[in-house]
N, CA, C and O atoms as CSV, one atom per row, in Angstrom:
chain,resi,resn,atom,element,x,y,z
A,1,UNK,N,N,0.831,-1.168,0.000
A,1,UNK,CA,C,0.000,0.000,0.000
A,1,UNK,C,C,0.885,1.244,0.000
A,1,UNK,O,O,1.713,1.362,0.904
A,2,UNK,N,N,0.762,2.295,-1.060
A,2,UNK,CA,C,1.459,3.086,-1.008
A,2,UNK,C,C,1.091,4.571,-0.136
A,2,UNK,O,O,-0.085,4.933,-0.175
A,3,UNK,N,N,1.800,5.179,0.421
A,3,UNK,CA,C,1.454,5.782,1.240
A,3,UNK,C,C,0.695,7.632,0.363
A,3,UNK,O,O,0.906,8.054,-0.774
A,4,UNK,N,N,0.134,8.053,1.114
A,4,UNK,CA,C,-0.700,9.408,0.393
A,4,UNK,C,C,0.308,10.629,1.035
A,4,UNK,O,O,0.945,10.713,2.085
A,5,UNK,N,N,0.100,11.638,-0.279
A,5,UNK,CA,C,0.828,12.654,-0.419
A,5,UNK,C,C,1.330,13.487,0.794
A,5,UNK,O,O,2.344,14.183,0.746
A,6,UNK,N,N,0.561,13.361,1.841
A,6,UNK,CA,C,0.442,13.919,2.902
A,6,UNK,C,C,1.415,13.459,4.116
A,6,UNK,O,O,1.769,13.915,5.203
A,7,UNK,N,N,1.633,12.399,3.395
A,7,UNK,CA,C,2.578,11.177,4.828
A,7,UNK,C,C,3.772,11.303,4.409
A,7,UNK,O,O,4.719,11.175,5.184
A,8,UNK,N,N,3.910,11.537,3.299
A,8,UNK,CA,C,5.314,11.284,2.211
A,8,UNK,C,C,6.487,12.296,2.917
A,8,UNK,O,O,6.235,13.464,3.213
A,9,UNK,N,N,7.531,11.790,3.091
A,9,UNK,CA,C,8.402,12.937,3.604
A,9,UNK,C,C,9.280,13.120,2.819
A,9,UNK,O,O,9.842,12.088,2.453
A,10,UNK,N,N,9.717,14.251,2.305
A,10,UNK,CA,C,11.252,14.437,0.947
A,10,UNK,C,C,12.314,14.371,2.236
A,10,UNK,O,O,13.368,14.523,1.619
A,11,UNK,N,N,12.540,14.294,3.066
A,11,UNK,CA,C,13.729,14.149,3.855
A,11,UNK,C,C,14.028,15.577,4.143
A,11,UNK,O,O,15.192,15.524,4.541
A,12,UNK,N,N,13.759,16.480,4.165
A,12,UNK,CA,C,14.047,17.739,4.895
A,12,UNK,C,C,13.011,17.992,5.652
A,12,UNK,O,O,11.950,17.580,5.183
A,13,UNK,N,N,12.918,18.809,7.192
A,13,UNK,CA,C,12.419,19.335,7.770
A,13,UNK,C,C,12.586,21.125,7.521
A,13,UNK,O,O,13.467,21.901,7.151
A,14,UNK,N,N,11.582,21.173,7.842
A,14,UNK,CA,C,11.693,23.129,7.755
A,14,UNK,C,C,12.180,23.839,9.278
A,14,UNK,O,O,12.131,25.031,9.580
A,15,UNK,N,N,12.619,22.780,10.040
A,15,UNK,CA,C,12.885,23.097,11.679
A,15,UNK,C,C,14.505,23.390,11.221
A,15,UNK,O,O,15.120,24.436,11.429
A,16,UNK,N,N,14.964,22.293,10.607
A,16,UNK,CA,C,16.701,22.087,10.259
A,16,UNK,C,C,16.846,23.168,9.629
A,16,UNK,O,O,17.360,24.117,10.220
A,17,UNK,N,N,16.449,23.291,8.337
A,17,UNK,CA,C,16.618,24.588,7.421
A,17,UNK,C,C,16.953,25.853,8.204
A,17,UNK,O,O,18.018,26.461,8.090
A,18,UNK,N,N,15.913,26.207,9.036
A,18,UNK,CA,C,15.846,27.412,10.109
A,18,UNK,C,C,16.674,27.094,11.046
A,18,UNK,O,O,16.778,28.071,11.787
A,19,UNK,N,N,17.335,26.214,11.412
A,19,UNK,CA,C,18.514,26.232,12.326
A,19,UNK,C,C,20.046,26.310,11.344
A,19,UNK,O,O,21.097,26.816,11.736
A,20,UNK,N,N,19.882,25.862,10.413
A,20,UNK,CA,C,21.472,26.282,9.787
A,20,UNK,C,C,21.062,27.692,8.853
A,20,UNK,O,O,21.702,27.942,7.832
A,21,UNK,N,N,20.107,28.439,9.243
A,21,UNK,CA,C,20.094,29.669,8.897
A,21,UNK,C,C,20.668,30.598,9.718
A,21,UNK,O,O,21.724,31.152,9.412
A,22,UNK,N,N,20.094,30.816,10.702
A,22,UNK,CA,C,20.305,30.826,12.266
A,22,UNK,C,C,22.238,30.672,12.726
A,22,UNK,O,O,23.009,31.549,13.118
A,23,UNK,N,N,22.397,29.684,12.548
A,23,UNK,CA,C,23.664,29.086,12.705
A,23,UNK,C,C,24.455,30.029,11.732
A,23,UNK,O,O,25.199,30.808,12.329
A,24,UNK,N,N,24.457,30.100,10.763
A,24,UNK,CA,C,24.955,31.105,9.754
A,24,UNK,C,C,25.051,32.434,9.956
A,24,UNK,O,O,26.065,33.030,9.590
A,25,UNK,N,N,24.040,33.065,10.548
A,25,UNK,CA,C,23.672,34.554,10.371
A,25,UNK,C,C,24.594,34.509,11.732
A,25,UNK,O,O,25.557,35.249,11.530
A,26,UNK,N,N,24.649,34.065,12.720
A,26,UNK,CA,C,25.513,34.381,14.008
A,26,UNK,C,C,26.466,34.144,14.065
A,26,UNK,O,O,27.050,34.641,15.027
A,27,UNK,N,N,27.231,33.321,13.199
A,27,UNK,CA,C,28.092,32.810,13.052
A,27,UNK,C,C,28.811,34.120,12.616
A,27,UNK,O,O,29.618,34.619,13.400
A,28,UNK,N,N,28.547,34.756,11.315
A,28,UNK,CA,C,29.492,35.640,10.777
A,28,UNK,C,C,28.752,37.304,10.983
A,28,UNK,O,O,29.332,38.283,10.512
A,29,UNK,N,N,27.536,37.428,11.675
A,29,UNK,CA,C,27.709,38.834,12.272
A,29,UNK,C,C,28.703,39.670,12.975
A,29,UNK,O,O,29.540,39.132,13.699
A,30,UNK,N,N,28.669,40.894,12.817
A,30,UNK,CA,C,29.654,41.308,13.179
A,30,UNK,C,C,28.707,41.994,14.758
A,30,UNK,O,O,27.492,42.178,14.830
A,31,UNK,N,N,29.485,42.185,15.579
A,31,UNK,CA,C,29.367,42.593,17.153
A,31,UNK,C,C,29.453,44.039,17.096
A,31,UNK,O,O,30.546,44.599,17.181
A,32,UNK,N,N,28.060,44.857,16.919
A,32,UNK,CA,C,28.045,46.305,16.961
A,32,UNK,C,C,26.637,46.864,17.565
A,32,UNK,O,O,25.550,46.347,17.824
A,33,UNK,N,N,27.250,48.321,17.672
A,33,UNK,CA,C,26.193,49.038,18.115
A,33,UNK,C,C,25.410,49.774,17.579
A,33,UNK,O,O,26.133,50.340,16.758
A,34,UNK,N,N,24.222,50.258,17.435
A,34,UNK,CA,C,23.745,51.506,16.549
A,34,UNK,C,C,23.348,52.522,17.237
A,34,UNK,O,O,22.987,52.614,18.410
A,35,UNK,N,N,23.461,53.396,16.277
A,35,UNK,CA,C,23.497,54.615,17.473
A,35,UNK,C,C,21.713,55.246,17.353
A,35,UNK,O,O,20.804,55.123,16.532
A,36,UNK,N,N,21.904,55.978,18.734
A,36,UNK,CA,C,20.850,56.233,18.783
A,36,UNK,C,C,19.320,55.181,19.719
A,36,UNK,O,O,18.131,55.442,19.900
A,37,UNK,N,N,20.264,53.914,20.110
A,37,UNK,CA,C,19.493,53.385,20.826
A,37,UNK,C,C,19.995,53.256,22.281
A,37,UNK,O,O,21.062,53.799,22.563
A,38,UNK,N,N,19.068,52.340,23.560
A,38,UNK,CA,C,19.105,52.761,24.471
A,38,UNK,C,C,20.378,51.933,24.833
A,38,UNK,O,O,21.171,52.511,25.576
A,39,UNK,N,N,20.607,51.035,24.543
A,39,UNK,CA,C,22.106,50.455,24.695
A,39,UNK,C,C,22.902,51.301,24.461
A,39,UNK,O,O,23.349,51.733,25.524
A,40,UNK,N,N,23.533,52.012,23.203
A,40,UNK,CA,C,24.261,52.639,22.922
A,40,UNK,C,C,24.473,53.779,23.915
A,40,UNK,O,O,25.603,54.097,24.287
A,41,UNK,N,N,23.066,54.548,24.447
A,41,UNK,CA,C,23.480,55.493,24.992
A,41,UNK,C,C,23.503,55.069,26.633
A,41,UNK,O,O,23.769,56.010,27.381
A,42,UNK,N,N,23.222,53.586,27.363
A,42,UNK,CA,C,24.192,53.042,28.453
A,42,UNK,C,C,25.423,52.844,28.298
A,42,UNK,O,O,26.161,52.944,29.278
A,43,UNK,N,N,25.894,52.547,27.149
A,43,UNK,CA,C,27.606,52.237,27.464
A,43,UNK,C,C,28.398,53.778,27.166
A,43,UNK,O,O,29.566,54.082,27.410
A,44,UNK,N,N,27.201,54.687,26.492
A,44,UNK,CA,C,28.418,55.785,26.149
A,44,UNK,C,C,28.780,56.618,27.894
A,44,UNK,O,O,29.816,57.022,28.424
A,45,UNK,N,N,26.987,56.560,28.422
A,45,UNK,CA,C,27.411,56.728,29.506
A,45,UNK,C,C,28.302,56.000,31.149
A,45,UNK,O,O,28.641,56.502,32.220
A,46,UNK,N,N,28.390,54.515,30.500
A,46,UNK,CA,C,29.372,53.761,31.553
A,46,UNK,C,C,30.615,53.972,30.676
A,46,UNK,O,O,31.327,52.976,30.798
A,47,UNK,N,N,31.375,55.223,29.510
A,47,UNK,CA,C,32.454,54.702,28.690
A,47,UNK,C,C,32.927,56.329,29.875
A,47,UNK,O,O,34.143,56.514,29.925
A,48,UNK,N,N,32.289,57.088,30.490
A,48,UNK,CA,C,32.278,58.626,30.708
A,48,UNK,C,C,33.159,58.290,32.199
A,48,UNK,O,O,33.090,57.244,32.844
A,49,UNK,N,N,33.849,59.294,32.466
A,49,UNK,CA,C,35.437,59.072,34.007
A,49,UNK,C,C,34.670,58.549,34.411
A,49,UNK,O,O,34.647,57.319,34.372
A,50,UNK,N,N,33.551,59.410,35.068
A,50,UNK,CA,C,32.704,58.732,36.297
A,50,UNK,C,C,31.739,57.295,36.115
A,50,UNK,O,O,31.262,56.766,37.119
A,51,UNK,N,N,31.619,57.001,35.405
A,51,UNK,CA,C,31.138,56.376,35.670
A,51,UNK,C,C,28.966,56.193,35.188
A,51,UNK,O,O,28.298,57.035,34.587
A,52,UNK,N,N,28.621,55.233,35.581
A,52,UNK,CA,C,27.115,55.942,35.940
A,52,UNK,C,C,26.633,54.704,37.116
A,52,UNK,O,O,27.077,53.558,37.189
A,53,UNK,N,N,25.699,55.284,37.891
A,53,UNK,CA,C,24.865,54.200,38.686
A,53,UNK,C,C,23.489,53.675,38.191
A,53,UNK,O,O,22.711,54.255,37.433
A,54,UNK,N,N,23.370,52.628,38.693
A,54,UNK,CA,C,22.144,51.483,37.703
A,54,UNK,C,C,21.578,52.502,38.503
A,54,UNK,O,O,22.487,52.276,39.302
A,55,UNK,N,N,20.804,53.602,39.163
A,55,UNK,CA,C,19.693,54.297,39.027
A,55,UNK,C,C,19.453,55.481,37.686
A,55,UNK,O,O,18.433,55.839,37.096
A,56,UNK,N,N,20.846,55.851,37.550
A,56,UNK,CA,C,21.283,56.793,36.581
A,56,UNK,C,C,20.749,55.806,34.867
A,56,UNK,O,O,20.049,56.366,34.024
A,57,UNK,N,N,21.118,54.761,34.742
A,57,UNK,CA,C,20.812,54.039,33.793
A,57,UNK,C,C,19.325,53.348,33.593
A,57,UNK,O,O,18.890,52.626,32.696
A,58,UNK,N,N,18.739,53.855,34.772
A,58,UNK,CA,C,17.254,53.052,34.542
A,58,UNK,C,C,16.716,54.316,34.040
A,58,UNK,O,O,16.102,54.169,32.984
A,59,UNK,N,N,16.766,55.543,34.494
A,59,UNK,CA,C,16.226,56.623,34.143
A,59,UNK,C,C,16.649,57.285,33.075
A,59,UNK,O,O,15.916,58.218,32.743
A,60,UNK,N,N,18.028,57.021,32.133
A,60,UNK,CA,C,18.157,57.253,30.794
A,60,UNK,C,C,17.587,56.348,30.305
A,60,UNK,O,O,16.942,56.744,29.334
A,61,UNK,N,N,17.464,55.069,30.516
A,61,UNK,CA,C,17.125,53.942,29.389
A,61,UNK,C,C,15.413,53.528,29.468
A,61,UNK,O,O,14.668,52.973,28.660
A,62,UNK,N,N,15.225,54.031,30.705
A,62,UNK,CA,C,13.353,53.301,31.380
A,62,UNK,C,C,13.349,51.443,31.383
A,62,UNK,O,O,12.378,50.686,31.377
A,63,UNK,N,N,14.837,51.122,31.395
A,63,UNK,CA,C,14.862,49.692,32.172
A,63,UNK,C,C,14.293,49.631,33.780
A,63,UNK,O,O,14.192,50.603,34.529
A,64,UNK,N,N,13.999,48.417,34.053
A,64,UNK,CA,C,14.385,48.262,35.419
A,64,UNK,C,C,15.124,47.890,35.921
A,64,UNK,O,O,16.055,47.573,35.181
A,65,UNK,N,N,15.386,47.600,37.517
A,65,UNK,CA,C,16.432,47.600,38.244
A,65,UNK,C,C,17.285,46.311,37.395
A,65,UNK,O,O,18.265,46.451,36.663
A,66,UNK,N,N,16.731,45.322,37.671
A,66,UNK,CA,C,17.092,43.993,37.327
A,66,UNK,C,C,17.027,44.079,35.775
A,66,UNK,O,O,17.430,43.000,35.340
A,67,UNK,N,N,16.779,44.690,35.039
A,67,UNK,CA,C,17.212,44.336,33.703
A,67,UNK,C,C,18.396,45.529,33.336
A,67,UNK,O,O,19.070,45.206,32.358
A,68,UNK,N,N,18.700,46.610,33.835
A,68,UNK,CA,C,20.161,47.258,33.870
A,68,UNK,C,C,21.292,46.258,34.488
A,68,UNK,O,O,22.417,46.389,34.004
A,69,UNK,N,N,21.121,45.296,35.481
A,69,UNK,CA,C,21.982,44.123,35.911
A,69,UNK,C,C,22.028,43.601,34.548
A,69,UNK,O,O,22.818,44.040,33.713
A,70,UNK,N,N,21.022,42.481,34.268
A,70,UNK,CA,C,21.245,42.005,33.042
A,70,UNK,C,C,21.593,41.955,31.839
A,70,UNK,O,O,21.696,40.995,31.076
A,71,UNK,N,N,21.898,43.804,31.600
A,71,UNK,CA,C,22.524,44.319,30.731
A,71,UNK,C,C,23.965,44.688,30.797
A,71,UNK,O,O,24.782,44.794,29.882
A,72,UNK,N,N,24.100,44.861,32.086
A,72,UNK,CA,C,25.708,44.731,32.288
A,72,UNK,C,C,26.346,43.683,32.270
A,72,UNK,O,O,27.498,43.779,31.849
A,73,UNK,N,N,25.892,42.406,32.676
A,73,UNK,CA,C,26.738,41.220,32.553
A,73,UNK,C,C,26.885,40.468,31.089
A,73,UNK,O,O,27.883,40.179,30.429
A,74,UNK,N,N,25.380,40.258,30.845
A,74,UNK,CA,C,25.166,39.616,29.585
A,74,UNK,C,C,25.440,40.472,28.600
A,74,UNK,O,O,25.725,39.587,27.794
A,75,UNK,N,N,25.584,41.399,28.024
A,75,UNK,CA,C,25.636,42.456,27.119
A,75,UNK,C,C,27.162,43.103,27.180
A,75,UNK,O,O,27.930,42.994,26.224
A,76,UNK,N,N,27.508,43.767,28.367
A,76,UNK,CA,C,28.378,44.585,28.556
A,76,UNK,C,C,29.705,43.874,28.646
A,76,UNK,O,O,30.690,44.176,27.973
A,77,UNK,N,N,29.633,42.669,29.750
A,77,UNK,CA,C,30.659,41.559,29.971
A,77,UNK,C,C,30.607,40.775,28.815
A,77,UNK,O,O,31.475,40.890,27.950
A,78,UNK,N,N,29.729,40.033,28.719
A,78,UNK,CA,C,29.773,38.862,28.138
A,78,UNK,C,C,29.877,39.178,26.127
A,78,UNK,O,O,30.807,38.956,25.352
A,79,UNK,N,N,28.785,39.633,25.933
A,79,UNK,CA,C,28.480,40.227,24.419
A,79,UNK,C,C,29.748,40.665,23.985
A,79,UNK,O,O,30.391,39.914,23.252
A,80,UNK,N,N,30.257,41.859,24.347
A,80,UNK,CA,C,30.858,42.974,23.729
A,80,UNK,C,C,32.289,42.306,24.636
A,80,UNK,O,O,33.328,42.292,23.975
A,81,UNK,N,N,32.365,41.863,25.827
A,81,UNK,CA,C,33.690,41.190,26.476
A,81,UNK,C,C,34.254,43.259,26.398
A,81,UNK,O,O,35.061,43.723,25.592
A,82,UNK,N,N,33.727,43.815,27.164
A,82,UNK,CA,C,34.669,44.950,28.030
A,82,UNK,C,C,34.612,44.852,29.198
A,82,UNK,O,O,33.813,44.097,29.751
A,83,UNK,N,N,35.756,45.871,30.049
A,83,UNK,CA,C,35.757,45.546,31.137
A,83,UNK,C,C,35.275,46.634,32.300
A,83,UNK,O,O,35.462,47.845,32.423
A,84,UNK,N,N,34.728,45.870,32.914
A,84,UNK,CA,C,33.649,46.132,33.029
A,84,UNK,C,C,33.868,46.691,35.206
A,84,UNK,O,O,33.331,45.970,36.047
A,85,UNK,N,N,34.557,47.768,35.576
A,85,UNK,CA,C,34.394,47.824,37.081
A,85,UNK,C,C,33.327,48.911,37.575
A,85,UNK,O,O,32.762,49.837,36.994
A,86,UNK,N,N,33.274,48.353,39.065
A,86,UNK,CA,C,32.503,49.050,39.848
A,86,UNK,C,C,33.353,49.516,40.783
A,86,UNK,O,O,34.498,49.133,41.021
A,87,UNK,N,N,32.509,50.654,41.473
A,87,UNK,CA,C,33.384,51.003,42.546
A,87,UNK,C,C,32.207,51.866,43.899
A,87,UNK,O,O,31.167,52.396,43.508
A,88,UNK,N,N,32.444,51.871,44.854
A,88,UNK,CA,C,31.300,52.419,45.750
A,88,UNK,C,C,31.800,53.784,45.933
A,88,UNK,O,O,32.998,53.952,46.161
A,89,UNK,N,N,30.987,54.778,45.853
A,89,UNK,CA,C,31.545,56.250,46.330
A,89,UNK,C,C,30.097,56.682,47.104
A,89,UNK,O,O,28.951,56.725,46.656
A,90,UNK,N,N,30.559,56.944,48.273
A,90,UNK,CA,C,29.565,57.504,48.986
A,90,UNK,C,C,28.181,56.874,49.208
A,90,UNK,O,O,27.110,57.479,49.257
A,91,UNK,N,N,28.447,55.187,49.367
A,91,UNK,CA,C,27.254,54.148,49.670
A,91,UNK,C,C,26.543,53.928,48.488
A,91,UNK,O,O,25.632,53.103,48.435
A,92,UNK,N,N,27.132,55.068,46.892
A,92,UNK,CA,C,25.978,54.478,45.340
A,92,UNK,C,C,27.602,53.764,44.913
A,92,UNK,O,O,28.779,54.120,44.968
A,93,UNK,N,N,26.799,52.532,44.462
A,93,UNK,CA,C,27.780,51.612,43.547
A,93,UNK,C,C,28.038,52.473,41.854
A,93,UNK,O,O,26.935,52.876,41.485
A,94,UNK,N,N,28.722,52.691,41.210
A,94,UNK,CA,C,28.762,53.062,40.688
A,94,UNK,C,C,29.525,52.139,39.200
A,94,UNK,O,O,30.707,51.874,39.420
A,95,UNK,N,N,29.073,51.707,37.964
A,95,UNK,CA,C,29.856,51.224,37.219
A,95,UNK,C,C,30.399,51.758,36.076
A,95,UNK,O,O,29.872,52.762,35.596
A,96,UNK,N,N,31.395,51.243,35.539
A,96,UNK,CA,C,32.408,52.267,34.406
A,96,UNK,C,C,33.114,50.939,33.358
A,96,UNK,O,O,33.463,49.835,33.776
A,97,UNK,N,N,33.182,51.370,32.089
A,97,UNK,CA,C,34.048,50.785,31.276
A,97,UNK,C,C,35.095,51.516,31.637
A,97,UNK,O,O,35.196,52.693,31.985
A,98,UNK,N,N,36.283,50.177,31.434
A,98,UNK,CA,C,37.612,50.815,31.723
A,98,UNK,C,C,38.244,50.819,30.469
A,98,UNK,O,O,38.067,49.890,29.681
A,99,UNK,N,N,39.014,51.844,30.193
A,99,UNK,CA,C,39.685,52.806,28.697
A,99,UNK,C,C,40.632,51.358,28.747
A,99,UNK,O,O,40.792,50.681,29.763
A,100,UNK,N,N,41.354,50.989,27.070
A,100,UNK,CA,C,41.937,50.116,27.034
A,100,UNK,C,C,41.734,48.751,26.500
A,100,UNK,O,O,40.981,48.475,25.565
A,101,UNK,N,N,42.442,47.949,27.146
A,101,UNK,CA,C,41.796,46.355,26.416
A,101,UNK,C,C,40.415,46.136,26.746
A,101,UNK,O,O,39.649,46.684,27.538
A,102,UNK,N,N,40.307,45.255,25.986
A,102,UNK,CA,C,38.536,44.429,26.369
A,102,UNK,C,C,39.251,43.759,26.437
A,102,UNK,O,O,40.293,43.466,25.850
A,103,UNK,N,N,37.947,43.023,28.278
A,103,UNK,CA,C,38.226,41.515,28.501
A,103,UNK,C,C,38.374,40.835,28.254
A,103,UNK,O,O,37.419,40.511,27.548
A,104,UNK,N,N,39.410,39.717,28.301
A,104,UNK,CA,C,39.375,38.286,27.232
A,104,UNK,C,C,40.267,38.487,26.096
A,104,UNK,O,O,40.621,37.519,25.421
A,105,UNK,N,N,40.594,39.481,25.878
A,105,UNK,CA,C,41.191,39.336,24.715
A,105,UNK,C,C,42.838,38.768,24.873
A,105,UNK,O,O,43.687,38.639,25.755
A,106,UNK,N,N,42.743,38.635,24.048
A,106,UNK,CA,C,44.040,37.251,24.209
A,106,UNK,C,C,45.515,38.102,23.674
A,106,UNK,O,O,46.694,37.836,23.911
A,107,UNK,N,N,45.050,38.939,23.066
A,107,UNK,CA,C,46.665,39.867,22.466
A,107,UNK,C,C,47.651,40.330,23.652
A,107,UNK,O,O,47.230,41.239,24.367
A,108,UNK,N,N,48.846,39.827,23.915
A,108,UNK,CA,C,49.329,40.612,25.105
A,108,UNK,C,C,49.699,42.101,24.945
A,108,UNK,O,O,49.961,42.554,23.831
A,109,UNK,N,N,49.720,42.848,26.037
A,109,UNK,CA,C,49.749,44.354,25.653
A,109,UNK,C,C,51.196,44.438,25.225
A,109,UNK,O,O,51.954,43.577,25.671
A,110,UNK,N,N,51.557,45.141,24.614
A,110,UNK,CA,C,52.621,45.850,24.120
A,110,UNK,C,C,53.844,46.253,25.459
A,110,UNK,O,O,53.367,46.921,26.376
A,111,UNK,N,N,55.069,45.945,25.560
A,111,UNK,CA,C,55.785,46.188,26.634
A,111,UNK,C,C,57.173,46.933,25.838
A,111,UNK,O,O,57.705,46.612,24.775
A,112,UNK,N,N,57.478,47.916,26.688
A,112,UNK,CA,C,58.674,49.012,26.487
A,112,UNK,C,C,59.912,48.027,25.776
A,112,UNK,O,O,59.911,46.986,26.433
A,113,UNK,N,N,60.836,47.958,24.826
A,113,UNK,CA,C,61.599,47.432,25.111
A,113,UNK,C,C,63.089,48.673,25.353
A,113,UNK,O,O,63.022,49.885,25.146
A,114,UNK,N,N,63.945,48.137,25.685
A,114,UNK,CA,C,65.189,48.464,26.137
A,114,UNK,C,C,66.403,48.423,25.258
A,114,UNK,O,O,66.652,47.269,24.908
A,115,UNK,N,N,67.238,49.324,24.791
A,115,UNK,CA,C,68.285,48.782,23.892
A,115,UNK,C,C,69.134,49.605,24.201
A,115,UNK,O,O,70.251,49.564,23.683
């Protein structure tokens, strides 16, 4: 009994297809920002001496508490790999990109030589 049009499978799924699409597009994106959005204008303000505090960043961006966290680790650390300190001044935590390497990166810095 041969089976009806409906049962018949050509051997591809449309689930696979959409995963080595997927797989592709992330694979070779490039890691950027655009300007003009609310990310962009959190890191320009954690790129500034001082710094900014996750209250300072909920009220430029209209995140909340817990998703300005989540944007610093996952995004700020992890995504983009900068580095990423805090520091307490006067009981507000305060966080800052630090000028220089990004985290992780594997190039050793450049050292004086002598001759």
């Amino acid at each position: 009994m041969a089976k009806s049009a409906k049962q018949r499978s050509t051997g591809k799924s449309a689930t696979s297809s959409r995963k080595r699409l997927n797989s592709k597009k992330t694979a070779t994106a490039p890691i950027g920002l655009r300007s003009g959005t609310k990310q962009s204008a959190a890191i320009e303000m954690l790129r500034c001496r001082d710094g900014a505090s996750i209250e300072t960043l909920t009220k430029a961006t209209g995140w909340q508490q817990h998703s300005v966290r989540g944007f610093l680790a996952g995004v700020v650390r992890k995504r983009l790999q900068l580095d990423l300190e805090s520091t307490v001044v006067d009981g507000i935590r305060t966080y800052r990109i630090k000028a220089g390497r990004a985290a992780g990166s594997m190039k050793p810095e450049p050292t004086a030589q002598k001759f």
